[in-house]
C-alpha positions in Angstrom: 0.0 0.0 0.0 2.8 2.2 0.7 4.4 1.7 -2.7 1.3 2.5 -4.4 0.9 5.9 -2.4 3.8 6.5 -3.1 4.0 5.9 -6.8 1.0 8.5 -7.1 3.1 11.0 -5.3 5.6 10.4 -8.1 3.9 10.4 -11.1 1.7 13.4 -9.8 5.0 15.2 -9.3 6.9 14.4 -12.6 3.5 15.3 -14.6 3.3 18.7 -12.5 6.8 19.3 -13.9 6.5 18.7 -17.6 3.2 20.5 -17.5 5.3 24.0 -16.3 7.1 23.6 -19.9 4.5 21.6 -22.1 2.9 24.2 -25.0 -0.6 23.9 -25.6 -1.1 22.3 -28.9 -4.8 21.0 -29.3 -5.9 18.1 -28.3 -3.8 15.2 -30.4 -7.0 13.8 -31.8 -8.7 17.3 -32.7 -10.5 17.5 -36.0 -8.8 19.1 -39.1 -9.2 23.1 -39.4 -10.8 24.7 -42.0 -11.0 28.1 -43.0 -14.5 28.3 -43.7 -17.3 28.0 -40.8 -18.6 24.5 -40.3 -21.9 23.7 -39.9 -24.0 20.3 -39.1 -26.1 18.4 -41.9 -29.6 16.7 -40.1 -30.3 13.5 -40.5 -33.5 12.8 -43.1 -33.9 9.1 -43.9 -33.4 6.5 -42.2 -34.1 2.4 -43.2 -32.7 -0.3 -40.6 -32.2 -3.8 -41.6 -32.4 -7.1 -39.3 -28.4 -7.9 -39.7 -27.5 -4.8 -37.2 -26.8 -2.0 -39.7 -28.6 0.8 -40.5 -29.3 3.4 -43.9 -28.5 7.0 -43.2 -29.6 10.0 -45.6 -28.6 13.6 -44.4 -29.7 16.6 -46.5 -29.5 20.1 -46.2 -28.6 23.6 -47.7 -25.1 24.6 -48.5 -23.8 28.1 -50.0 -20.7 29.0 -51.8 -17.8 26.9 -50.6 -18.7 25.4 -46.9 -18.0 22.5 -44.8 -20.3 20.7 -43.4 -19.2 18.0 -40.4 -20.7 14.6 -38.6 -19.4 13.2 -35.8 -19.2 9.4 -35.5 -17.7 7.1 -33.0 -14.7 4.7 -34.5 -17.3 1.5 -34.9 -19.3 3.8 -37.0 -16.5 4.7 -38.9 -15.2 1.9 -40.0 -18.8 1.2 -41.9 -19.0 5.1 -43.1 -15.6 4.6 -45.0 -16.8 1.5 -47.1 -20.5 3.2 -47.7 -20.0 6.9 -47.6 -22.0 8.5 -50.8 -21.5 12.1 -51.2 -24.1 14.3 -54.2 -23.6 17.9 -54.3 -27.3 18.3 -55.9 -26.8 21.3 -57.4 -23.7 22.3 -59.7 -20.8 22.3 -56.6 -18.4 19.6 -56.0 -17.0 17.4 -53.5 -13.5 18.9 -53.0 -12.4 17.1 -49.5 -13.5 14.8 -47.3 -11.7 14.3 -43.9 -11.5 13.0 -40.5 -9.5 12.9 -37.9 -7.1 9.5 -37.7 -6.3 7.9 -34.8 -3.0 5.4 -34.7 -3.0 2.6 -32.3 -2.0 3.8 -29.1 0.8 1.0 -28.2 2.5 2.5 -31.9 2.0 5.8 -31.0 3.6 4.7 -27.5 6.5 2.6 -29.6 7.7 5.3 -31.2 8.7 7.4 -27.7 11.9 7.5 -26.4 11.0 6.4 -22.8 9.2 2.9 -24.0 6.9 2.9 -21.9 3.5 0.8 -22.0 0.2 1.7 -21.6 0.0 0.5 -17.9 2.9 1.2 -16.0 3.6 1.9 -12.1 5.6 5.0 -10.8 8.7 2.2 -10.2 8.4 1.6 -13.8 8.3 5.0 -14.7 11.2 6.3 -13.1 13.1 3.4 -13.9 12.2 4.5 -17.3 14.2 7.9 -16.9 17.6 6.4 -16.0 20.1 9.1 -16.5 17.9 11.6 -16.7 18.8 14.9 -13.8 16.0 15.2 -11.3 15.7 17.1 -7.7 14.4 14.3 -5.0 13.0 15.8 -2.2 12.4 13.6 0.5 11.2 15.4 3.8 13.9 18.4 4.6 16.2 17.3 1.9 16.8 18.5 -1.5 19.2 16.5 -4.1 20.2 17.1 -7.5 21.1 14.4 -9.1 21.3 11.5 -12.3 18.9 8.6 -11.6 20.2 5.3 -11.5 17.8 2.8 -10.3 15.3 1.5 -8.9 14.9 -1.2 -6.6 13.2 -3.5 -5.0 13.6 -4.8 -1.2 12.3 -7.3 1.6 12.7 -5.4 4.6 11.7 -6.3 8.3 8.1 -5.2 8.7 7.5 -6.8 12.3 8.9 -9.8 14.8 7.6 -12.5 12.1 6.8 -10.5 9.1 8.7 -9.0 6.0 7.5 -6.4 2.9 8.4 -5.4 0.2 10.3 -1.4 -0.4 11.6 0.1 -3.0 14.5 2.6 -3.1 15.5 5.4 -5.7 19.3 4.9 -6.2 20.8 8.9 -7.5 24.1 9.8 -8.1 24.7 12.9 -7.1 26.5 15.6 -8.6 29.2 15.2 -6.4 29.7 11.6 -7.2 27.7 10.5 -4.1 25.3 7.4 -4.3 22.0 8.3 -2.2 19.0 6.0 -1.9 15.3 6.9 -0.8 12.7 4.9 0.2 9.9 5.5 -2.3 7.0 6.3 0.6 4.2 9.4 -0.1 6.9 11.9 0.5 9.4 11.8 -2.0 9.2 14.0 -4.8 11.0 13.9 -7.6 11.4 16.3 -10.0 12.8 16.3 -14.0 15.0 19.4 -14.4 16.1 18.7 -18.3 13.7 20.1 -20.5 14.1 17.6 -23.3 13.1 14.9 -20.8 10.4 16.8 -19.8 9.3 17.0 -23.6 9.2 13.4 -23.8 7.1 12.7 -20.3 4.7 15.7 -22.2 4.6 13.8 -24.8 3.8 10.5 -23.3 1.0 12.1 -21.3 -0.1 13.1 -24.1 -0.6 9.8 -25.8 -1.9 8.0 -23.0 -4.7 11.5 -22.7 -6.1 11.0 -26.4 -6.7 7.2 -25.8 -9.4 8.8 -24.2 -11.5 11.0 -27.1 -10.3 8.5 -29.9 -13.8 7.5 -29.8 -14.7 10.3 -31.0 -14.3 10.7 -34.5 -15.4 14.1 -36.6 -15.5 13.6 -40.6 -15.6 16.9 -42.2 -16.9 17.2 -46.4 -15.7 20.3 -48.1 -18.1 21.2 -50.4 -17.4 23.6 -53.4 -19.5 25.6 -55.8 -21.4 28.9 -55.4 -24.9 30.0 -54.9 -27.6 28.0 -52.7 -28.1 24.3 -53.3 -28.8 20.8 -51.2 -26.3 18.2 -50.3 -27.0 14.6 -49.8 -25.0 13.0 -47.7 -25.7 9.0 -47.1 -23.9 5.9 -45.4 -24.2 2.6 -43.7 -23.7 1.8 -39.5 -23.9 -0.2 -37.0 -27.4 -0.2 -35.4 -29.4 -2.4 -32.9 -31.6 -4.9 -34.9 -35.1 -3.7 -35.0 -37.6 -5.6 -33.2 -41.0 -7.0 -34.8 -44.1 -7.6 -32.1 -48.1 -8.7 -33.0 -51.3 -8.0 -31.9 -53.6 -10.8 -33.0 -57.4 -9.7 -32.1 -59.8 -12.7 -32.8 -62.8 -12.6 -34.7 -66.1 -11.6 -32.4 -69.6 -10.5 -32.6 -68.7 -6.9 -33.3 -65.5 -7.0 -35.1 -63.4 -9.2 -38.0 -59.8 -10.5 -37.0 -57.3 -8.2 -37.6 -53.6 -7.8 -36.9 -51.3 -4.8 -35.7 -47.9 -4.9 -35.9 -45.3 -3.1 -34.5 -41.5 -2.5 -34.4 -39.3 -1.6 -31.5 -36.4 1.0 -32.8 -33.5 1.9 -30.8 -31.5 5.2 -31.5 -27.9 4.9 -30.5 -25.9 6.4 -32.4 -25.3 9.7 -30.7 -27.3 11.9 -33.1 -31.5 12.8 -32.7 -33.5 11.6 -35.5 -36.2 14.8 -35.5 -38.6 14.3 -38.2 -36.5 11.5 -40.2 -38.1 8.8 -43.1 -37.8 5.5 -41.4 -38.1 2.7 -43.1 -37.4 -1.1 -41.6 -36.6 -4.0 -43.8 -37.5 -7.7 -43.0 -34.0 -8.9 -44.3 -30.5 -9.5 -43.5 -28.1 -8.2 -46.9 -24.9 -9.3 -46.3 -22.3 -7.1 -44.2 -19.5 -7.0 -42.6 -16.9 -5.3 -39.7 -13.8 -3.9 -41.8 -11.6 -1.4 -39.5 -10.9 0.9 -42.5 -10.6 4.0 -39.9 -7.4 2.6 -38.0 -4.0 3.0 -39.8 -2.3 -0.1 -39.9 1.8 -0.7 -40.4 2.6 -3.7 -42.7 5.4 -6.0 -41.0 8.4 -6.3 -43.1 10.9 -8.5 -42.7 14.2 -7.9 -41.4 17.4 -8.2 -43.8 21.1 -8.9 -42.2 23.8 -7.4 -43.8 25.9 -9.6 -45.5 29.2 -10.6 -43.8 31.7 -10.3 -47.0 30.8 -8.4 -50.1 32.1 -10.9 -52.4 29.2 -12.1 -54.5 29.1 -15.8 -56.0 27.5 -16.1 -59.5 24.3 -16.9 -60.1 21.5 -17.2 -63.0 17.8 -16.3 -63.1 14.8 -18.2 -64.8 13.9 -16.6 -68.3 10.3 -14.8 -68.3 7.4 -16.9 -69.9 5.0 -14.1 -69.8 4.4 -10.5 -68.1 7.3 -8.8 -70.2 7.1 -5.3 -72.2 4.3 -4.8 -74.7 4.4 -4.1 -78.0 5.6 -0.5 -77.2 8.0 -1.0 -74.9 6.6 0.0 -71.7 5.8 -2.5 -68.9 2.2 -3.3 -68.9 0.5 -2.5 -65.5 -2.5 -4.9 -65.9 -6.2 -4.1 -66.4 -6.1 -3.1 -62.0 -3.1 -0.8 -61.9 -4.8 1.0 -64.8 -8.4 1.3 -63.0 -6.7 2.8 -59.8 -4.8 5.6 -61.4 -8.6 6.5 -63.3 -10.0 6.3 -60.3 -7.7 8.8 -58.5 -9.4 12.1 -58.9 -13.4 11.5 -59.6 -15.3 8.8 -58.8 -18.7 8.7 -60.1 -18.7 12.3 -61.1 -17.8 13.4 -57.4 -14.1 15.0 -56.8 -12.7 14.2 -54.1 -9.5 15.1 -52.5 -6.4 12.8 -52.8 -5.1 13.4 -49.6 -7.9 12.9 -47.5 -10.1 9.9 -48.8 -8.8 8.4 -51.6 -12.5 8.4 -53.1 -15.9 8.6 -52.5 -16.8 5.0 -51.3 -19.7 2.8 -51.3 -22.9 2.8 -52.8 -26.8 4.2 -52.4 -29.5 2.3 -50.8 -33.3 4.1 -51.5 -31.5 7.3 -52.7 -34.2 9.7 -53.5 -34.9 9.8 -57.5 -33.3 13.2 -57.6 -30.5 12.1 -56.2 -30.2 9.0 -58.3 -30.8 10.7 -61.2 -28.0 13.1 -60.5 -25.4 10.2 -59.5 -26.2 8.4 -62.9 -25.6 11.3 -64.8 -22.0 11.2 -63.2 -21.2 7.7 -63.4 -21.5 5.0 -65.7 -24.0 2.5 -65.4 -23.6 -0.1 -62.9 -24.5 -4.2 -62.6 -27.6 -4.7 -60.3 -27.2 -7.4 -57.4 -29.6 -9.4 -55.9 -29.3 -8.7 -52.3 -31.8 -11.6 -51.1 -35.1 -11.4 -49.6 -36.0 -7.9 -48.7 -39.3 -6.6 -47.5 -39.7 -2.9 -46.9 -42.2 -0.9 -44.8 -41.9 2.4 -44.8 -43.8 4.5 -42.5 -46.1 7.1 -44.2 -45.5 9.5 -41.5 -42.1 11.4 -40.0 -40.4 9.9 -36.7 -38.8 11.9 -34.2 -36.5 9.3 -32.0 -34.0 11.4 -29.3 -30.1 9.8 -29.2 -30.0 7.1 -26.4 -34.2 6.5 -27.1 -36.0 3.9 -28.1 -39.8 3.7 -29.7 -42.3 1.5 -30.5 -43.5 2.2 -33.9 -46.0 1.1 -35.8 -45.7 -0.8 -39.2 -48.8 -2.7 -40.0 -52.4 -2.6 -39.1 -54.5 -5.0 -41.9 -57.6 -7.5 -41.4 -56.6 -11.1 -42.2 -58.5 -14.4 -41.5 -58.0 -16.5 -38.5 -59.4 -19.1 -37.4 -59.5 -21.0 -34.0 -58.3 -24.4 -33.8 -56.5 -27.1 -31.3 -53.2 -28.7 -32.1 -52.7 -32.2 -31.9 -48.3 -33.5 -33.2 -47.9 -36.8 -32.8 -48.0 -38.5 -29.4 -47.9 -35.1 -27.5 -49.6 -35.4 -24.3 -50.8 -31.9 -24.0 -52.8 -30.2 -27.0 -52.3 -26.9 -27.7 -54.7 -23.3 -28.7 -54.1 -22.2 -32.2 -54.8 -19.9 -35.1 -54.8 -21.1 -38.2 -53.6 -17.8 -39.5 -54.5 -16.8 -43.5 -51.9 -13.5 -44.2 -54.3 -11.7 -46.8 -52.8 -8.8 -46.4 -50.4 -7.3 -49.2 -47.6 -7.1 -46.2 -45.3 -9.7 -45.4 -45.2 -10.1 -41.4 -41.7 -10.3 -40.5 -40.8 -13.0 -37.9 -41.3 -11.6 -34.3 -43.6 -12.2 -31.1 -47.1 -11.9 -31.2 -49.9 -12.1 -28.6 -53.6 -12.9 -29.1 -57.0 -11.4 -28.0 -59.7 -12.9 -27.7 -63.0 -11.5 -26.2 -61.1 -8.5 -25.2 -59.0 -10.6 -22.8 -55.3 -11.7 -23.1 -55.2 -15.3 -24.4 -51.7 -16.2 -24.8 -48.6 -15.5 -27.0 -46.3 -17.2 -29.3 -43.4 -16.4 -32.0 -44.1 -16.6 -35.1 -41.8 -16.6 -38.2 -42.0 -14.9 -41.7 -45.3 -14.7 -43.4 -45.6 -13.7 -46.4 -48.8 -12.3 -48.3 -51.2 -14.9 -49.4 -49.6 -17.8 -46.5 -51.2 -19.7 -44.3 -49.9 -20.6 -40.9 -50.6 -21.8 -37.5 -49.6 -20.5 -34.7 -50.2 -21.7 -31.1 -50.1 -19.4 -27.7 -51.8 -21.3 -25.4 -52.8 -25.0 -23.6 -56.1 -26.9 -24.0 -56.8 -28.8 -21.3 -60.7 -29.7 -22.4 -59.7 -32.1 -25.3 -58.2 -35.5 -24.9 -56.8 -37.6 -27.6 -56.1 -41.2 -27.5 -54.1 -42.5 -30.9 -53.3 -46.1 -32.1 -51.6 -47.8 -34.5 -51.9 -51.0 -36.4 -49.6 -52.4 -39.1 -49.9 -55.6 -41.4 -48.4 -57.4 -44.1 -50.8 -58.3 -47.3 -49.8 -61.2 -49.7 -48.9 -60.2 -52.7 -52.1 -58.2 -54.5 -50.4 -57.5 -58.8 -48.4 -59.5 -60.7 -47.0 -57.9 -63.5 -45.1 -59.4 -66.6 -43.6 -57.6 -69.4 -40.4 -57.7 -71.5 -38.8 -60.9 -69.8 -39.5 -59.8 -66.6 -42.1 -60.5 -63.8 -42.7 -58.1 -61.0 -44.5 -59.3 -57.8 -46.0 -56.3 -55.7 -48.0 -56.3 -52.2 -48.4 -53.9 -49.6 -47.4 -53.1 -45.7 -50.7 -51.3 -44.7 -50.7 -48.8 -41.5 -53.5 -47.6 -39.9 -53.9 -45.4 -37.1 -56.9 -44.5 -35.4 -57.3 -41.2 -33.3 -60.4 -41.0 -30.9 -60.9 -37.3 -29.7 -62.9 -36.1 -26.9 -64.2 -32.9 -26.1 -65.0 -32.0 -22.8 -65.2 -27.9 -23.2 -68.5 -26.1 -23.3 -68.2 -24.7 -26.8 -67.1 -26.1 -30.3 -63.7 -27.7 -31.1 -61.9 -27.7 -34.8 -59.0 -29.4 -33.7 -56.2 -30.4 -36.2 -54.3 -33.7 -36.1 -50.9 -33.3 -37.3 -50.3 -37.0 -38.5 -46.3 -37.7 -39.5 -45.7 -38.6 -43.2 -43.7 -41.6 -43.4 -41.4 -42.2 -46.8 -43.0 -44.1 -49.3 -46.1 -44.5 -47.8 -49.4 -43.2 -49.5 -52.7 -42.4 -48.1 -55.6 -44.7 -48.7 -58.2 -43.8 -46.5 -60.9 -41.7 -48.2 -60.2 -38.9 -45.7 -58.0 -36.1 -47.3 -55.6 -33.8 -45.1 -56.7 -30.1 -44.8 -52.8 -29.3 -45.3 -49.6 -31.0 -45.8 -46.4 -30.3 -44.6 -42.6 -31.3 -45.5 -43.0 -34.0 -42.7 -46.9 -33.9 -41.3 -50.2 -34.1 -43.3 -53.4 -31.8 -41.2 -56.2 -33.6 -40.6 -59.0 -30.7 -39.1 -61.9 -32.8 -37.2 -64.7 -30.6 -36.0 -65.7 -31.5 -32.5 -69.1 -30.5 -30.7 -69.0 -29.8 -26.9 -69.4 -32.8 -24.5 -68.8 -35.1 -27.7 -66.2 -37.6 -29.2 -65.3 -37.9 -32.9 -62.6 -40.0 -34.7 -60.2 -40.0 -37.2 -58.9 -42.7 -39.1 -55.9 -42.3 -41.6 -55.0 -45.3 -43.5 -51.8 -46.0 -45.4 -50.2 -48.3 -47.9 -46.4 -48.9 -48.7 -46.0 -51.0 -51.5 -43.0 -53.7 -51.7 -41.7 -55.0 -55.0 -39.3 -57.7 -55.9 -38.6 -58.2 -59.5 -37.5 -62.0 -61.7 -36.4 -62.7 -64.7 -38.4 -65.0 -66.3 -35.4 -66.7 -68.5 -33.5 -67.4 -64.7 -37.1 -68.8 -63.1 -36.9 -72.2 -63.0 -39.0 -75.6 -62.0 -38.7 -75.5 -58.1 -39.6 -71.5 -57.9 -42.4 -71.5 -59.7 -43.7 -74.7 -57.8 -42.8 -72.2 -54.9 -45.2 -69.2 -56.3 -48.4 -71.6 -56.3 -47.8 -73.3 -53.5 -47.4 -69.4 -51.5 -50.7 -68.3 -53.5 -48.3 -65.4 -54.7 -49.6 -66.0 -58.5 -52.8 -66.8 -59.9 -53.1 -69.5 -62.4 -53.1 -67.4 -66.2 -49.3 -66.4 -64.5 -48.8 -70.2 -63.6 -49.9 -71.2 -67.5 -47.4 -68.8 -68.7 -44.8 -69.2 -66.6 -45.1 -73.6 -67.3 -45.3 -72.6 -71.3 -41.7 -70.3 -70.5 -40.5 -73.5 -68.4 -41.5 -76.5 -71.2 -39.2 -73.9 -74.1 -36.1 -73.8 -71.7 -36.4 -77.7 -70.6 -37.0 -78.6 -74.9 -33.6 -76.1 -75.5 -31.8 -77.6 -72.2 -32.1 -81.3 -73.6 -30.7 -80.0 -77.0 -27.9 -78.4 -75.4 -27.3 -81.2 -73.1 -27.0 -84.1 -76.6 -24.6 -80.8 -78.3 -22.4 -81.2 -75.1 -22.2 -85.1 -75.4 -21.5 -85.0 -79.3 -18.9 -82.6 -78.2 -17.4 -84.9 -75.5 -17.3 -87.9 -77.5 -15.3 -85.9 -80.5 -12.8 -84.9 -78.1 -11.9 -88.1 -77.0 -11.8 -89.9 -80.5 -9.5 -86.9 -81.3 -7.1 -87.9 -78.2 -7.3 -91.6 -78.8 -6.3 -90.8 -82.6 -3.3 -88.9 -80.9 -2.2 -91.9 -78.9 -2.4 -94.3 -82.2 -0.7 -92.0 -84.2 2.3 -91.6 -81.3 2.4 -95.7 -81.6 2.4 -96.0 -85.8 5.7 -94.1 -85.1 7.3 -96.2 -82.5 6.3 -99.4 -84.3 9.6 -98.7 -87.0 12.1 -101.2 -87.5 10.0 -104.1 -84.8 9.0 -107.6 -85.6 5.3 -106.6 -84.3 5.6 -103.6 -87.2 3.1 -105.3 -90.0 0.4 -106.8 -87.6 0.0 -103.7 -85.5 0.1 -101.5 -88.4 -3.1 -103.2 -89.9 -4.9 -102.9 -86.3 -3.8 -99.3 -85.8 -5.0 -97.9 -89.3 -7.9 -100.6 -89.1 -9.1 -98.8 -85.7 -8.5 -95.4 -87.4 -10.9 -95.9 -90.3 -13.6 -96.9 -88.0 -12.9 -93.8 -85.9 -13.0 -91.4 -88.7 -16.6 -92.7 -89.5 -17.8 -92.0 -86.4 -16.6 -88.7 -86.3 -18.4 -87.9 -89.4 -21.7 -89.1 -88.3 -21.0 -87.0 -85.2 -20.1 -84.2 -87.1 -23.2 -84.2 -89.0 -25.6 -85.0 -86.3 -24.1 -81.8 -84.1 -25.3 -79.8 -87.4 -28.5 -81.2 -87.3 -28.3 -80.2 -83.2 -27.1 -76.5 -83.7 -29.8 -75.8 -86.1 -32.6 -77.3 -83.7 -30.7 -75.7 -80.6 -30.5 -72.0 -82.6 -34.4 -73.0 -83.5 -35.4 -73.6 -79.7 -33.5 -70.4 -78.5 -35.1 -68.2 -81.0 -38.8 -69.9 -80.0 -38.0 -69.3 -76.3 -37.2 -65.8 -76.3 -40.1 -65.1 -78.5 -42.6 -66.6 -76.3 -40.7 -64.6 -73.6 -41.1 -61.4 -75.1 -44.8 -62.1 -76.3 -45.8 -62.9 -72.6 -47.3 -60.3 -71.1 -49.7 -60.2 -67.9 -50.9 -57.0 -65.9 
């Protein structure tokens, strides 16, 4: 505690000291001066959108050459610089637009000679002025001298306890080394005025981190006579707020909705008798700090140790060379940026301040846009998304830091009363089965509902738009029950299909479920049955829904008081499995009658298909015998033939000679009667093939 005392003795004294011998400058973050008187521009139009930024539209007179200013805080300056439109309506020009930059306060502390942070202790401080000549005064004494350091102690506080001290080591002029205790009563004080330059200095920083909030942009506008300036830009705003009355129908009145939308004013400036228009959509946007300078990071480059180079060579250039004239070609962007320099879209601006007039015009009034296009050339339209505008007929007047509750919608639609049964939901809920017949969409918001005069509930609700129907529910209903089963079964196969070669069997899994409602209130019940749609599954009951959703169909079941009704939805999901009729064979279709799965016209035409593959089957099996048998005359021909040629020069020669050739003779018969009667095969085998796929493709069943 004493250290901290003390270091506010300190730093009070050192900044009492370069105060005496600071000059007044301004305030480091003051706006630019201009010569001519500046005056303020009122705000006219505004439109807020639903992603948090806002449409601002000041006009107002000008005359001869004047500057006009608005103050924004840095958040809203950031936005200003990527949307700022400036239109002198009249025949003046744009000739500067400024503000007042602010760098980032730990550069504009970097650069100082002390280095000193942005939080720093009085320790720290003095520690930061080593060297520098200062007069300590601690109690009755006065020294002069150079400081040294400081440091940092454990003394003896008590029998069994230490703390910590710190000490302010000076060398005085006469060589002496004196240290003080830092406690509340030491004083030091700098006696260099350059030090005392730099500790102003300092101050001074850390003093403008305070009104860099602040920030004033300042428009120059040139011409002569009296004309209007226009003056629009984007910000950051609170998101608008949508909220619903929903009166029921009665004896003495139709439903009808009122809508209205909670605005909040907060950016620093009174809206008195603006244009306000809110829009049911979010166009894309984004948080760019444009208004803070920023200081690339380069890299840092040793010197090289010897200066002898080695030799080295370079890749040739495949493109990006010298055109045709001989000057290097900048590309299609360098180009655009030097055009873009001095006027943009007809409005000059000045180089040094803005670069540019930047950003576009939402709603611009059709003087305005008139006068921008005959500045600039046309430009590509952009679909920003799903807008929806309401614009109030009258003029708002909202104070800075205020918030109202405006209205924005006031139409008859049609509503109806119903109870909300999902699924297996144990309690039912109190609905309106709301028809939008306005021409207004109703953006997405709370509501609440009246009915009979009396407050019956409240909901959310999400976009509407004109012409939709949609239910909302705000309250419970505790006076109708609902008991819902379910049944599901398998059927046996119901169509047989056959058509080119194939056969397609198709039955059914068949659901129903039965919902038995009872209503125990004292008046009339429509209550609607959201029943879940299942994929693949059609209705079949004779009942149709009221509505259908991605993933429920609404049944609506009137109910009289004291009463029960039911409901019974019926569906069908049909199962398929698909045969060839060429692969069937014997034992499946044995398996299809004896299952009742075909009826007998399939089983006749299936047993017809059946008799064709078992006539070409037999044919194909005699092929494959003929076949067979050739092959092994062929290798027992082989095995004579081997033996003719080992027979030379024996006693046996003449006798076997006559058996072998005797043996081949009667072979080579046989193969010609095989040969011919695997002709005779082939062509009855080629004849069976074509009948069968021809009675395939000429049976047909559905």
């Amino acid at each position: 505690m004493r250290y901290g005392l003390c270091c506010l003795a300190v730093a009070i004294a050192v900044a009492a000291a370069a105060q005496t011998a600071r000059p007044h400058n301004g305030s480091p973050s003051a706006p630019a001066e201009h010569a001519t008187e500046t005056t303020r521009l009122p705000v006219r139009r505004v439109v807020l959108f639903k992603n948090g930024v806002g449409y601002f539209e000041h006009l107002g007179p000008v005359n001869g050459t004047q500057d006009v200013s608005i103050d924004f805080t840095t958040p809203q300056l950031n936005d200003v610089l990527k949307s700022l439109t400036v239109i002198d309506l009249g025949n003046g020009r744009i000739s500067d637009v400024s503000y007042n930059s602010v760098e980032p306060l730990e550069h504009q502390l970097g650069s100082l000679r002390l280095g000193l942070g942005n939080d720093v202790t009085g320790g720290q401080f003095l520690s930061a002025l080593k060297g520098a000549r200062v007069e300590v005064h601690s109690g009755a004494q006065a020294v002069i001298g150079r400081v040294l350091s400081v440091e940092e102690r454990t003394v003896q506080a008590g029998e069994n306890t230490t703390t910590t001290a710190h000490y302010l080591s000076v060398i005085t002029e006469g060589g002496e080394l004196r240290q003080f205790e830092m406690t509340p009563a030491l004083g030091v004080r700098l006696l260099e005025a350059d030090m005392r330059e730099d500790v102003n200095r300092y101050l001074g920083v850390l003093a403008s981190g305070r009104e860099q909030d602040l920030r004033r942009m300042v428009i120059r506008d040139s011409g002569s006579g009296a004309r209007s300036l226009q003056v629009s830009y984007i910000s950051e705003v609170p998101v608008w707020k949508s909220t619903y009355r929903l009166v029921l129908p009665s004896d003495k009145i139709k439903p009808f909705i009122q809508g209205w939308a909670i605005v909040d004013n907060t950016v620093g400036e009174d809206w008195k008798d603006v244009e306000l228009s809110l829009v049911a959509g979010a166009p894309q946007s984004f948080v760019q700090e444009l208004s803070k300078p920023y200081y690339a990071r380069r890299p840092e480059v040793k010197l090289p140790e010897t200066a002898m180079l080695t030799p080295q060579t370079h890749e040739r250039a495949v493109s990006g060379g010298p055109d045709e004239s001989g000057s290097a070609n900048l590309g299609t962007g360098t180009r655009f940026a030097r055009g873009m320099g001095g006027v943009v879209g007809g409005v000059g601006v000045g180089g040094g301040s803005m670069g540019g007039v930047l950003g576009g015009i939402i709603g611009a009034s059709p003087v305005a846009m008139a006068k921008l296009a005959s500045q600039a050339a046309v430009a590509a339209g952009t679909d920003l998304g799903d807008l929806f505008e309401y614009r109030l007929h009258d003029r708002v007047t909202i104070r800075k830091n205020q918030s109202a509750l405006v209205p924005i919608i006031q139409s008859p639609v049609e509503a109806e009363k119903v109870t909300i049964f999902s699924g297996d939901q144990k309690q039912l809920l109190r609905a309106v089965w709301l028809h939008n017949t306005s021409t207004l969409t109703l953006d997405g918001g709370t509501f609440n509902v009246l009915d009979g005069s009396t407050f019956a509930g409240e909901g959310i609700m999400t976009s509407i738009k004109p012409g939709e129907r949609r239910l909302l529910s705000y309250a419970l209903d505790q006076g109708v029950i609902i008991d819902a089963n379910s049944e599901t079964e398998t059927k046996a196969v119901t169509r047989v299909l056959i058509r080119h070669g194939s056969m397609v069997q198709t039955r059914e899994e068949r659901s129903t479920r039965t919902y038995a409602i009872r209503n125990e209130n004292t008046d009339d019940r429509d209550v609607v049955i959201e029943h879940p749609t299942q994929n693949g599954w059609k209705l079949t009951s004779s009942v149709k829904p009221d509505e259908t959703t991605a993933t429920h169909y609404r049944f609506k079941v009137h109910v009289a008081p004291k009463q029960s009704a039911k409901l019974v939805v019926e569906e069908a999901y049909p199962v398929s499995n698909s045969y060839a009729l060429r692969n069937l064979n014997r034992e499946a279709v044995d398996a299809f009658v004896q299952n009742q799965s075909i009826t007998p016209e399939v089983e006749q035409a299936l047993r017809a298909v059946l008799a064709k593959q078992e006539t070409l089957y037999h044919l194909n099996t005699q092929i494959r015998a003929r076949e067979d048998e050739q092959a092994n005359i062929a290798a027992d021909q082989t095995r004579l033939r081997e033996n003719l040629k080992a027979l030379k020069g024996s006693a046996e020669e003449r006798e076997l000679v006559q058996r072998y050739t005797r043996q081949l003779n009667q072979q080579e018969d046989t193969l010609d009667r095989l040969k011919k009667e695997l002709e005779d095969l082939h062509t009855k085998a080629n004849a069976a093939q074509v009948d069968l796929d021809q009675t395939i493709e000429r049976t047909e069943i559905s």
